[in-house]
C-alpha positions as CSV (number, residue, x, y, z in Angstrom):
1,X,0.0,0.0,0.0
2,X,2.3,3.0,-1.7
3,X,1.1,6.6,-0.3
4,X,2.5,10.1,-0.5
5,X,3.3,12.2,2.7
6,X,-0.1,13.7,1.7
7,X,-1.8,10.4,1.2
8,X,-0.5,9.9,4.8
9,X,-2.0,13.3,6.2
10,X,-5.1,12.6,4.7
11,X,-5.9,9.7,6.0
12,X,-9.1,9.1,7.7
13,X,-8.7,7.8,11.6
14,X,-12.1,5.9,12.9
15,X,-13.0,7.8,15.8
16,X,-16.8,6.4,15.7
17,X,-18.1,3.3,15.5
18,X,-21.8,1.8,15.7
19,X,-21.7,-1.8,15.7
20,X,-25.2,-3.6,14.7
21,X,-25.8,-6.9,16.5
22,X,-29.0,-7.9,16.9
23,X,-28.3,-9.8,20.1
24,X,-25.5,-8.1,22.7
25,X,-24.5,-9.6,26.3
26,X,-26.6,-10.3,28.5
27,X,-28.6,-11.8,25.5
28,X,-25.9,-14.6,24.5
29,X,-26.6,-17.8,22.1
30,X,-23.1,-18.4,21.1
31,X,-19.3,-16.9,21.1
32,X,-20.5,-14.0,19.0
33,X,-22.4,-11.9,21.7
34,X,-19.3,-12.4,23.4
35,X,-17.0,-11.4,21.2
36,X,-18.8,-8.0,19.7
37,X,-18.7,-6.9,23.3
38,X,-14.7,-7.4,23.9
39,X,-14.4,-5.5,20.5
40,X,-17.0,-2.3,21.8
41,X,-15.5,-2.5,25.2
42,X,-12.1,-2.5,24.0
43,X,-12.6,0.3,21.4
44,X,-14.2,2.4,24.0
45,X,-10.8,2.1,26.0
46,X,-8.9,3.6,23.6
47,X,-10.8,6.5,23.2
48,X,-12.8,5.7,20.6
49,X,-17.1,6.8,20.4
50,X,-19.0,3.1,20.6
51,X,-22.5,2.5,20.3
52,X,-24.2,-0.8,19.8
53,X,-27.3,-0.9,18.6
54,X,-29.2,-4.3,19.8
55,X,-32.6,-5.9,19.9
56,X,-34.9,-6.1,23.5
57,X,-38.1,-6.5,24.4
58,X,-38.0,-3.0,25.0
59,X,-36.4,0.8,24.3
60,X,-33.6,1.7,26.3
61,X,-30.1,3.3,26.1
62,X,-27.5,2.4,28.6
63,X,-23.6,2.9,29.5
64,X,-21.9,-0.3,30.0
65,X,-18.1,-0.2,30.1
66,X,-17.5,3.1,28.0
67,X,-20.0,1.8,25.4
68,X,-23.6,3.3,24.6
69,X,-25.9,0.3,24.1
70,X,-28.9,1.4,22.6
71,X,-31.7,-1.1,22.8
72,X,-34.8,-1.3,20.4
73,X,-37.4,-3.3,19.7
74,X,-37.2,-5.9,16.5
75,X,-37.4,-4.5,13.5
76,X,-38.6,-8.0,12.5
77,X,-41.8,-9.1,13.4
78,X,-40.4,-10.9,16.6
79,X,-37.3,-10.9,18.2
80,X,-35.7,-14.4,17.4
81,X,-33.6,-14.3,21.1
82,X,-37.0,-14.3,23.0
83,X,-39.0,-16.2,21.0
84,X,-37.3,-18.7,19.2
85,X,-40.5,-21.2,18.8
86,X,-43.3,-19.9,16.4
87,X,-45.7,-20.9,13.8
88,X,-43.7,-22.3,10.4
89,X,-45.8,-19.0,8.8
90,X,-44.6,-17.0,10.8
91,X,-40.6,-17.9,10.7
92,X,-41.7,-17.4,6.8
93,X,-42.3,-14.3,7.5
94,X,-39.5,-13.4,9.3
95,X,-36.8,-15.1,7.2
96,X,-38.3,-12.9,4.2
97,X,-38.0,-9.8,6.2
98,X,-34.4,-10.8,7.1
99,X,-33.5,-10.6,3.1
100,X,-34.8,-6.9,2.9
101,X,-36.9,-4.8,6.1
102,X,-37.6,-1.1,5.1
103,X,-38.1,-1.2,8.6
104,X,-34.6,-1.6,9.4
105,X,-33.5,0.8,7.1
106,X,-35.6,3.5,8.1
107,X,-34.3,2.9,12.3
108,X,-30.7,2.7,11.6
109,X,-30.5,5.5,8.9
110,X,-31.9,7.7,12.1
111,X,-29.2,6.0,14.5
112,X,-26.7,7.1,11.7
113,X,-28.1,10.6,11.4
114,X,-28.0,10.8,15.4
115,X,-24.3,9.4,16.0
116,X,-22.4,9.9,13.1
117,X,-20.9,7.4,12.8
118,X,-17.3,6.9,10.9
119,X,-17.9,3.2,9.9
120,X,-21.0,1.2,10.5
121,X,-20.1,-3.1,11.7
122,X,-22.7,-5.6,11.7
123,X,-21.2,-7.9,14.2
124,X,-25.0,-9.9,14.5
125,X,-27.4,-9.6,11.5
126,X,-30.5,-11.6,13.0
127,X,-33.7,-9.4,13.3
128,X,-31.9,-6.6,11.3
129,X,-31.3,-8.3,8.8
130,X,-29.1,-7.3,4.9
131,X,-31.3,-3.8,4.8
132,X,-28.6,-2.7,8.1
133,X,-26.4,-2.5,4.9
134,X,-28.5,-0.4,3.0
135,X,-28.8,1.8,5.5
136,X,-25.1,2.6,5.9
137,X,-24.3,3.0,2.0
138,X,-27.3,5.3,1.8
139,X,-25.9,7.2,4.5
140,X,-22.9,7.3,2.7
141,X,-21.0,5.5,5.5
142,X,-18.2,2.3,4.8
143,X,-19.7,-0.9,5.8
144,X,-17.7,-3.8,7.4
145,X,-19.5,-7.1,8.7
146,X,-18.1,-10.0,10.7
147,X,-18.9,-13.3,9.8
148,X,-20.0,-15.2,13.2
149,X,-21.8,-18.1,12.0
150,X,-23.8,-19.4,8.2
151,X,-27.0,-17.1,8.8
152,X,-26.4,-15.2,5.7
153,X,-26.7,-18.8,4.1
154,X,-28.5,-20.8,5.9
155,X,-32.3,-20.6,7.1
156,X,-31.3,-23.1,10.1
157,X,-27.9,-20.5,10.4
158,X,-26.0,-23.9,10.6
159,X,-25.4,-25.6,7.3
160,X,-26.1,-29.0,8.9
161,X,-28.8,-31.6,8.2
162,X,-29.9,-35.1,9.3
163,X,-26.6,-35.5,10.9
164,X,-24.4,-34.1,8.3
165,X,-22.6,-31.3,7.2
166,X,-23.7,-29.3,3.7
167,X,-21.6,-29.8,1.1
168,X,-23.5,-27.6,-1.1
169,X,-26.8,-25.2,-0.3
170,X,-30.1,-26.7,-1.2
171,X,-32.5,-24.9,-3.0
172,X,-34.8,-23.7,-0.4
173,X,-31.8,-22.2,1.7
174,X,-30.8,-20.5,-1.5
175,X,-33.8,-19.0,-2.4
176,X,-34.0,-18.0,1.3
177,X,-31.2,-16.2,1.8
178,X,-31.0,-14.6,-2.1
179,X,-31.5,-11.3,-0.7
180,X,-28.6,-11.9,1.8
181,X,-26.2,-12.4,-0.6
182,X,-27.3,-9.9,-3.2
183,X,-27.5,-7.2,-0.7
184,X,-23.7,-8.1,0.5
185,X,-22.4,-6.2,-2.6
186,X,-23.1,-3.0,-0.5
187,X,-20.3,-4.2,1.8
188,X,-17.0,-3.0,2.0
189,X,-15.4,-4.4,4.1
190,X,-15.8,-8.4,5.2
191,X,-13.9,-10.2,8.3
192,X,-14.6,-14.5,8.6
193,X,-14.0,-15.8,12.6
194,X,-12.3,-18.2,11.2
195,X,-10.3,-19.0,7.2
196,X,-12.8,-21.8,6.9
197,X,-16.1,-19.3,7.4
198,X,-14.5,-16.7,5.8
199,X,-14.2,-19.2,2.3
200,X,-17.8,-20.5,2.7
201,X,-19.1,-17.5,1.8
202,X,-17.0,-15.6,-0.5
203,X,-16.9,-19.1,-2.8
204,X,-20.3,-18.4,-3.3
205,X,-20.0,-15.1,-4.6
206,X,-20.8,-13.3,-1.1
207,X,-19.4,-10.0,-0.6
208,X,-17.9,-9.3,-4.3
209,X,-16.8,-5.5,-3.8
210,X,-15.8,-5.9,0.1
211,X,-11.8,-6.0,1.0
212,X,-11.6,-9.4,2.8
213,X,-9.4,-10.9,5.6
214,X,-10.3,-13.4,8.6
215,X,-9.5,-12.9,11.8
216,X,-9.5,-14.6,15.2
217,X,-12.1,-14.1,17.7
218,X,-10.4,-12.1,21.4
219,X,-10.7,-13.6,24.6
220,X,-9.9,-11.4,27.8
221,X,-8.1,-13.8,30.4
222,X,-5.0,-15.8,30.3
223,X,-3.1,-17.7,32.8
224,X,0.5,-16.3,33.7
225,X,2.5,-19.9,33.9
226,X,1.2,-23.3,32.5
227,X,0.1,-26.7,34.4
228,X,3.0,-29.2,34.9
229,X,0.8,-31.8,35.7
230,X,-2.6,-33.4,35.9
231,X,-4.7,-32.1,39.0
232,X,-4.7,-35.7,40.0
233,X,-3.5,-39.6,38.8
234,X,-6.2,-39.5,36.3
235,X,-6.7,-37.1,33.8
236,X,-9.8,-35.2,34.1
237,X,-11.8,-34.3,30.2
238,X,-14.4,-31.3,29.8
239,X,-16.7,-30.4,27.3
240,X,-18.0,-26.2,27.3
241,X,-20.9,-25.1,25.5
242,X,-24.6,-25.6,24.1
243,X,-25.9,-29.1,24.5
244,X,-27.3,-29.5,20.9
245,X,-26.9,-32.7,18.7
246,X,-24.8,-30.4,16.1
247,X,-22.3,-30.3,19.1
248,X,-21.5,-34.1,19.3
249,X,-22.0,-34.2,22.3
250,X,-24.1,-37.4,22.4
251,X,-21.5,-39.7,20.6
252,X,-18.5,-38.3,23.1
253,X,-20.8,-39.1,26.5
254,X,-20.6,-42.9,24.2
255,X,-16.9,-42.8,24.7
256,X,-16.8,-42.4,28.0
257,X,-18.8,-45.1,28.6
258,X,-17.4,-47.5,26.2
259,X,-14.9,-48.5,29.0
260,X,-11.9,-47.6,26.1
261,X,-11.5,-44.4,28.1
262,X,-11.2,-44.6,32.3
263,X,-11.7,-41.0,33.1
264,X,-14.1,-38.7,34.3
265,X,-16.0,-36.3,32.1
266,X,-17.3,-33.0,33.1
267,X,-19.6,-31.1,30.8
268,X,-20.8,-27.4,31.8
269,X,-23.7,-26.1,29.2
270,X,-27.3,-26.1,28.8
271,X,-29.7,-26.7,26.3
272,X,-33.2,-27.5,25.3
273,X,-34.8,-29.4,28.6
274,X,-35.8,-32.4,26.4
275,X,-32.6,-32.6,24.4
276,X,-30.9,-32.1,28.2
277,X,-33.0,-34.6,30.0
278,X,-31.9,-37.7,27.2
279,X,-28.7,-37.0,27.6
280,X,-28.5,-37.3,31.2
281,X,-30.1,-40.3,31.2
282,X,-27.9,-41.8,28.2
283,X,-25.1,-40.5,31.1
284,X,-23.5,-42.4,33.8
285,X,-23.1,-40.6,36.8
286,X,-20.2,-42.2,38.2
287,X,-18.4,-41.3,34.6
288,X,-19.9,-38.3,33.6
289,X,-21.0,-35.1,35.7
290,X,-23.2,-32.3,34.5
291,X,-22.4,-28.9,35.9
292,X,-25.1,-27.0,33.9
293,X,-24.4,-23.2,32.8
294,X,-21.9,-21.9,34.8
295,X,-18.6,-19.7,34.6
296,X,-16.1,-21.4,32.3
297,X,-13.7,-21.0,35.1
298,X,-15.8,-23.6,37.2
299,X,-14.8,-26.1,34.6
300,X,-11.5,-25.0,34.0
301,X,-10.1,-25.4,37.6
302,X,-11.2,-29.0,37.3
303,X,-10.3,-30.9,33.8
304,X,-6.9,-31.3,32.6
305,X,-8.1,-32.0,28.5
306,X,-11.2,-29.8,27.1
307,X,-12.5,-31.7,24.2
308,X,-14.3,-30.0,21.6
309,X,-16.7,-32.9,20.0
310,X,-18.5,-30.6,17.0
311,X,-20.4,-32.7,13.9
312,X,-21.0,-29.2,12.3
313,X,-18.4,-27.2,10.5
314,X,-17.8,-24.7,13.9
315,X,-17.0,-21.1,12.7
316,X,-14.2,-20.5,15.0
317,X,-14.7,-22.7,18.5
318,X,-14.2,-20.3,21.3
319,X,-14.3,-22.7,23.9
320,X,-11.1,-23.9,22.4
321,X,-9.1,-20.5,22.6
322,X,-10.6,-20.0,26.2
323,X,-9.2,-23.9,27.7
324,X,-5.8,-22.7,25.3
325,X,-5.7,-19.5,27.5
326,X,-6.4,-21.1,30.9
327,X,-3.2,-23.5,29.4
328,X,-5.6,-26.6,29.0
329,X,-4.4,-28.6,25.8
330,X,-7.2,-29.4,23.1
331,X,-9.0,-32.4,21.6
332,X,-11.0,-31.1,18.6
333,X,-12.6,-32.4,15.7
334,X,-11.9,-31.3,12.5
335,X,-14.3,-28.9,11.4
336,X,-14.7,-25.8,10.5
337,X,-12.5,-23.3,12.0
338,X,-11.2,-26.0,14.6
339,X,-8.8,-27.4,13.0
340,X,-6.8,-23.8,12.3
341,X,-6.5,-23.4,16.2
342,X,-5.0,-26.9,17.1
343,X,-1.1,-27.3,16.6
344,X,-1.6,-31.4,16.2
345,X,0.6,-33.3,18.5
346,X,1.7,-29.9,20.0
347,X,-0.8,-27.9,21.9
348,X,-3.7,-30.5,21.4
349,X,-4.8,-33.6,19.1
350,X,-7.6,-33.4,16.1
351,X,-9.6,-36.1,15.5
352,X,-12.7,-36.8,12.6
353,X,-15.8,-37.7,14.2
354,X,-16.9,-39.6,11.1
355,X,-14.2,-42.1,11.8
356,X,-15.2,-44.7,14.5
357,X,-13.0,-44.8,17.3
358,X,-10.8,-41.8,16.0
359,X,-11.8,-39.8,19.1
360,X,-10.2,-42.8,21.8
361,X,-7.4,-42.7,19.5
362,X,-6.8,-38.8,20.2
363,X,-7.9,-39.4,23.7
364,X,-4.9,-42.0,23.8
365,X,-2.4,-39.7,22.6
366,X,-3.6,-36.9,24.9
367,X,-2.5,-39.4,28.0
368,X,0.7,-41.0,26.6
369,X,2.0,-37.2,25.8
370,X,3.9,-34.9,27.6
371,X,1.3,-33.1,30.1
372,X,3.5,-30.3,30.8
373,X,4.6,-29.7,27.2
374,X,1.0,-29.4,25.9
375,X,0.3,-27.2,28.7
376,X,3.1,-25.0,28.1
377,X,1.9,-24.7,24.2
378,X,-1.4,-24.4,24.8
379,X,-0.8,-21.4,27.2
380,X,1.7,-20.0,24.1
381,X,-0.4,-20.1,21.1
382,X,-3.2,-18.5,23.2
383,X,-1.1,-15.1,23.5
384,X,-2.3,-15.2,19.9
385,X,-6.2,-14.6,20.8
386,X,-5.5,-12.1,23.4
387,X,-7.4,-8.6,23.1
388,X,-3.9,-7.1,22.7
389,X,-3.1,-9.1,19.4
390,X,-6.2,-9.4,18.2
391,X,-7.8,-5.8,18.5
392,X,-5.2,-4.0,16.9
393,X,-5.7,-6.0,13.5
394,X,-9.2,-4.8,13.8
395,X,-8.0,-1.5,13.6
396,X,-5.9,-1.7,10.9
397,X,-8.4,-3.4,8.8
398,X,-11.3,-1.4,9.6
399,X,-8.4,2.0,8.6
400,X,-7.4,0.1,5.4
401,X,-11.8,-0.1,4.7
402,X,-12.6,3.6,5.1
403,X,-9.4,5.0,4.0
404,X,-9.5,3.1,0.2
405,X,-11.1,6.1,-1.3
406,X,-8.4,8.2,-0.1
407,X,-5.9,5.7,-1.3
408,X,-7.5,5.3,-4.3
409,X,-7.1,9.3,-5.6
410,X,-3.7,9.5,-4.5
């Protein structure tokens, strides 16, 4: 990127920021929610004018951590955090207002006109929907969205079906999302969680006139010094996260109570009551122990191994990065963005869930390897999430994004 000293002087520095997510903490379905808010909280630390606008049940603004959260109501015709069970009609309806809401545009073109934004972010496009877009090219305002997850091409946001990964989109997710994709020309600017998400969607002809890169998903706390053992003569395993069948969760309780694997198992998560209830009882309590939703750390003062089970192709696994930065060593299947986070053999083991017994193999590594090694890599390759690392590439992407004009006339 050649400039001239005036190029230089010229250059525009992002001193305002709205971020669009249609859920924000203490609404959180996955690592997304999470993640927007390190980015707004850490942005507001250095200075810099944040506001999120989010979905509730009702109006508010608040100040949380430096960062103006405006709340408003769904621009949708329900918000899909609060009521996630409705009428097939009616999830019709709002997967065709997702594609393109007038109503959107019209409520953040006035949050624009209010704040003034430098660059508009969509961190969480559910209930806004593509017409959040819109609303900043009308405005005359760059546009940069994150990839989190497959909502843009998916009308289950998951690209998973009767037990197996998509290997191409069916027609009715197509035609669902056609408005999602042909609106994502009005982006300029496109970040993937992950290489793998990131690829998904630009193969497919998402995003043609945005500047593209991928990057990492933060997380806030690392340990100082690694483990240099196991907590006791047996290795403890954990699993973090939702307990949904995409997880594979199911088929790794299985393991454990194969007898191949004579350690404990510790999962912390929740999920639907039904889907929670069978898996307890396909459980054995002497092998397997069910903490429920809780504070990572709970689990992480307590395993020695996190495994991270996933049938679907995960955007980025957080829970991975998280055990990484607590110096926990990994077992993770390989898919989607997993795989990119695992050193194999060095900070963790990869296994494929569609190979039987490939998980006890991994499992069997994991115990014959050096403990305190692993540990000390893990711990390593997690200075590589932290906020510190992370954030600033943020920056320099979103400067690159609103800055290419300037670039260009020089």
């Amino acid at each position: 990127m050649n400039l001239t000293k005036t190029g230089l002087d010229q250059r525009k520095i992002v001193k305002r920021i709205l971020l669009v997510a249609g859920n924000y903490p203490p609404h959180i379905i996955g690592g997304g929610e999470i993640a927007t808010r390190i980015m707004a909280e850490w942005f507001a630390a250095q200075g810099i004018a944040v506001r999120v606008v989010t979905c509730a049940t009702a109006e508010s603004v608040r100040i949380e951590n430096g960062v103006t959260v405006q709340s408003v109501r769904s621009p949708n015709i329900y918000w899909r955090f609060d009521q996630p069970r409705r009428p097939l009609y009616e999830k019709a309806i709002w997967q065709s207002l997702d594609n393109y809401n007038p109503r959107t545009t019209t409520l953040l073109e006035g949050v624009i006109s209010d704040f003034k934004p430098d660059l508009v972010v969509t961190c969480i496009l559910e209930n806004f929907g593509a017409a959040a877009w819109l609303a900043g090219k009308r405005a005359g305002i760059r546009v940069v969205d994150i990839i989190h997850g497959y909502y843009l091409q998916c009308i289950k946001s998951s690209r998973f079906r009767d037990g197996h990964n998509c290997a191409s989109r069916c027609i009715a997710c197509q035609a669902a999302t056609a408005g999602k994709k042909y609106f994502s020309r009005h982006v300029d600017g496109v970040i993937g969680v992950s290489r793998k998400v990131l690829e998904a969607h630009t193969s497919e002809g998402y995003f043609p006139n945005a500047r593209q890169c991928y990057i990492y998903n933060p997380i806030e706390e690392i340990v100082a010094q690694p483990r240099t053992g196991y907590r006791s003569t047996v290795p403890a395993f954990g699993y973090l996260g939702k307990l949904q069948p995409t997880k594979g969760i199911e088929d790794l309780i299985k393991s454990f109570l194969s007898g191949a694997i004579s350690s404990q198992l510790i999962i912390a998560g929740n999920g639907e009551a039904d889907y929670e209830q069978k898996l307890r009882a396909l459980a054995d309590p002497k092998r397997v122990e069910f903490l429920g939703w809780v504070d990572p750390k709970r689990l992480f003062e307590r395993i020695d191994f996190l495994i991270f089970p996933s049938l679907w192709n995960e955007p980025f696994g957080r829970g991975t990065a998280e055990a990484m930065g607590q110096a926990i060593p990994v077992i993770g299947a390989k898919r989607g963005g997993i795989p990119e986070l695992i050193k194999e053999s060095q900070d963790g083991f990869l296994y494929d869930p569609s190979v039987p017994g490939d998980l006890e193999r991994a499992l069997g590594q994991a115990r014959a390897a050096d403990y305190a090694a692993l540990s000390r890599n893990a711990l390593k390759a997690s200075s590589g999430f932290a906020t510190s690392v992370i954030m600033p590439q943020y920056v320099e992407f979103f400067d690159a994004v609103v800055n290419a004009r300037t670039e260009a006339a020089v």
